[in-house]
Structure formats: structure tokens, C-alpha cells
N, C-alpha and C positions, 0 to 999 in steps of 0.2 A: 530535241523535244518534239518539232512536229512531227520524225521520220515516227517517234514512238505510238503520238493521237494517231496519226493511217495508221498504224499497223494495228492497231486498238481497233480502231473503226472498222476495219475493212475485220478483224476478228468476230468484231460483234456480229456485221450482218450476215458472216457463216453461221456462226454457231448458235448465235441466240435466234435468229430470225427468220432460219434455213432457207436465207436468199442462195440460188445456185452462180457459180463461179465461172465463166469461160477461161481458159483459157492465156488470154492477154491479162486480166486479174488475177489470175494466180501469179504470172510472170512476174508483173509489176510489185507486186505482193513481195516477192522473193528478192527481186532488187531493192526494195525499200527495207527486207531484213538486214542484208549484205551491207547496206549502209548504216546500216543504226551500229549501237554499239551492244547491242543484246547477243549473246552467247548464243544463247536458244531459249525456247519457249513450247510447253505443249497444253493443250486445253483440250479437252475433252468435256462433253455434253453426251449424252444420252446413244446413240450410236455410232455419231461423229468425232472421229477425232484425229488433232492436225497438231501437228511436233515438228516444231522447226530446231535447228541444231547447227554451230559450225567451230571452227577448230578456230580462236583466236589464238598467232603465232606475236610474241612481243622480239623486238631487237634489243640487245644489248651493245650501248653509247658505251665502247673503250675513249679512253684518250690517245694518241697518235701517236706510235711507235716509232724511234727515228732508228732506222737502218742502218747496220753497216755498211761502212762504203761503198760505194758502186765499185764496181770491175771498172778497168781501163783498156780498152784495145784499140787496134790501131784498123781502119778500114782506106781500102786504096779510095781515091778518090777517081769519081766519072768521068769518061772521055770529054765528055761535052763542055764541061766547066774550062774556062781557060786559065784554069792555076798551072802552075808543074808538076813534076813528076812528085810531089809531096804528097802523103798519106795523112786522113784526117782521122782523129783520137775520137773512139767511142763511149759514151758510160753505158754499162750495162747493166740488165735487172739483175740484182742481186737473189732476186726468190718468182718464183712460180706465182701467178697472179692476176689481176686485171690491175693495168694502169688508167691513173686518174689527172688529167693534165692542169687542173683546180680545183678549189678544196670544197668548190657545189657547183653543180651546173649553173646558176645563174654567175658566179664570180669569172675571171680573169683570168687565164690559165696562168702558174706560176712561171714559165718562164715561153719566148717567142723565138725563131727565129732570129739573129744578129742582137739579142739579148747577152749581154754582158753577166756573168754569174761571178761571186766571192763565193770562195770554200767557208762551207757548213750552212750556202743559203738554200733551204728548199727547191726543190726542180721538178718537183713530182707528187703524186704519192700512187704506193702498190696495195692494195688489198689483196688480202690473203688469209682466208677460214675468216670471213668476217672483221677483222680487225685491219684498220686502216692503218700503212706504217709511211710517215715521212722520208723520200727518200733526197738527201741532202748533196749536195755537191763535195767532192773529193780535193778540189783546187780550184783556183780561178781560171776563168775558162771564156771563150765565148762560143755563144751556140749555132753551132752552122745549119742544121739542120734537125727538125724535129720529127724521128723516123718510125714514130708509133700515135695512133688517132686514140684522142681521150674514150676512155672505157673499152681499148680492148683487152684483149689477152694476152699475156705477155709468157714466156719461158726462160728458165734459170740463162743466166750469161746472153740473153738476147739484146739486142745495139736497141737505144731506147731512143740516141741524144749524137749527132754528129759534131763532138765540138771540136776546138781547137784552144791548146793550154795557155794561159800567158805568162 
């Protein structure tokens, strides 16, 4: 309600009062439209006239898609680690997308590092066109390493989760 009184105000002493504008008033003006929730607006006086206008875009809230299964592969494991010569099991994104490592930036990522997983618990989620889809765990698992940063970009069959089966 106050963004609407300045925007009102600062209209009056244009229009009705033909106080002149610099500048940083206009600007101001224009960030104070951008935050309101008005569409647009035009007024016109005598041979003044100011039309404000913008494109409100809305999101549509799906519910959460659970994924088929992740892919399974099999990745060599790094010189450096002192395991053997054993290979560690991948899950991979099953779809083209950005991964999401919790389900808002302020929460807890669903799963860590040395995180112990049961099949069919959350480990993820992938957006993709907009809709947000659950990606669940295939088996029980634990997680050795987590080889993708929350909100990147992901590609089909790309290693997302270095685990190991139990």
C-alpha cells in the first residue's frame, strides 16, 4: 500500500502540478513501479502523458514427480584414496536438467557424504521444463561422494552420487 501512495504522489506532482522530474526521480519512480504489484498504469493531462506498463509472469506450483530409477554405473575409483583396486557404483541422472541437493535453499540437503541411504529414500531432486521431479534411491546404498554442486546442470546418464551398495 505505501509502494501504491509514492507512486500516486510522485504522479500527482507530474501531472497535476507540472513540477519537472530529473532524472534519479524518474529512476526511483520506476523501481517503486517494479515493486508494486500494478500491471501498468497510464495518465494523461492535457499534453502530458506517462504510461507505465510491464509483463507480470505467474509460476505454476506442480507437485513433485518421483523418477524412475536412477542408472547404475560403475566408476574406477582415484589413485589417491587408499582402497584397492575396487570400483565405486554411480547413480546417474536419469533426465536432462538442473539438480537440486534440498528441497529450498534454506533446508538441509537430502543426502551428505558417508550418509547411509534405504531404497526409495529421496537423494535429490532434477528440474526439468519447470517441474520439480524426486529423484529416489534405487537400493540401499552408502554415499561416498557427492559429484554434482546443488543447482547445476546436469545431463542424461551423468554420475550425480558416488556410492557404494550394501
Amino acid at each position: 500500500m505505501v509502494l501504491y501512495q509514492k507512486i500516486l504522489t510522485s504522479l500527482y506532482e507530474i501531472i497535476l502540478e507540472h513540477q519537472k522530474m530529473d532524472i534519479k526521480q524518474i529512476k526511483e519512480l520506476m523501481d517503486d513501479f517494479d515493486n508494486s504489484g500494478l500491471s501498468g498504469f497510464k495518465i494523461k493531462k492535457d499534453d502530458i502523458e506517462l504510461e507505465f506498463s510491464k509483463t507480470i509472469t505467474t509460476t505454476a506450483i506442480t507437485q513433485p514427480q518421483t523418477l524412475p530409477a536412477a542408472s547404475l554405473t560403475t566408476l574406477p575409483t582415484q589413485n589417491n584414496q587408499p582402497s584397492q583396486d575396487v570400483s565405486a557404483d554411480a547413480i546417474l541422472s536419469p533426465m536432462v536438467g538442473t539438480f537440486y541437493a534440498a528441497p529450498s535453499p534454506d533446508s538441509p540437503a537430502f543426502v551428505k557424504k558417508g550418509d547411509t541411504v534405504k531404497k526409495g529414500q529421496v537423494i535429490g531432486i532434477l528440474e526439468a521444463m519447470k517441474i520439480m521431479n524426486e529423484l529416489e534411491a534405487e537400493f540401499d546404498c552408502k554415499i561416498l561422494d557427492v559429484l554434482v554442486s546443488d543447482g547445476q546442470p546436469v545431463e542424461y546418464d551423468m554420475p550425480l552420487f558416488a556410492i557404494q551398495k550394501i
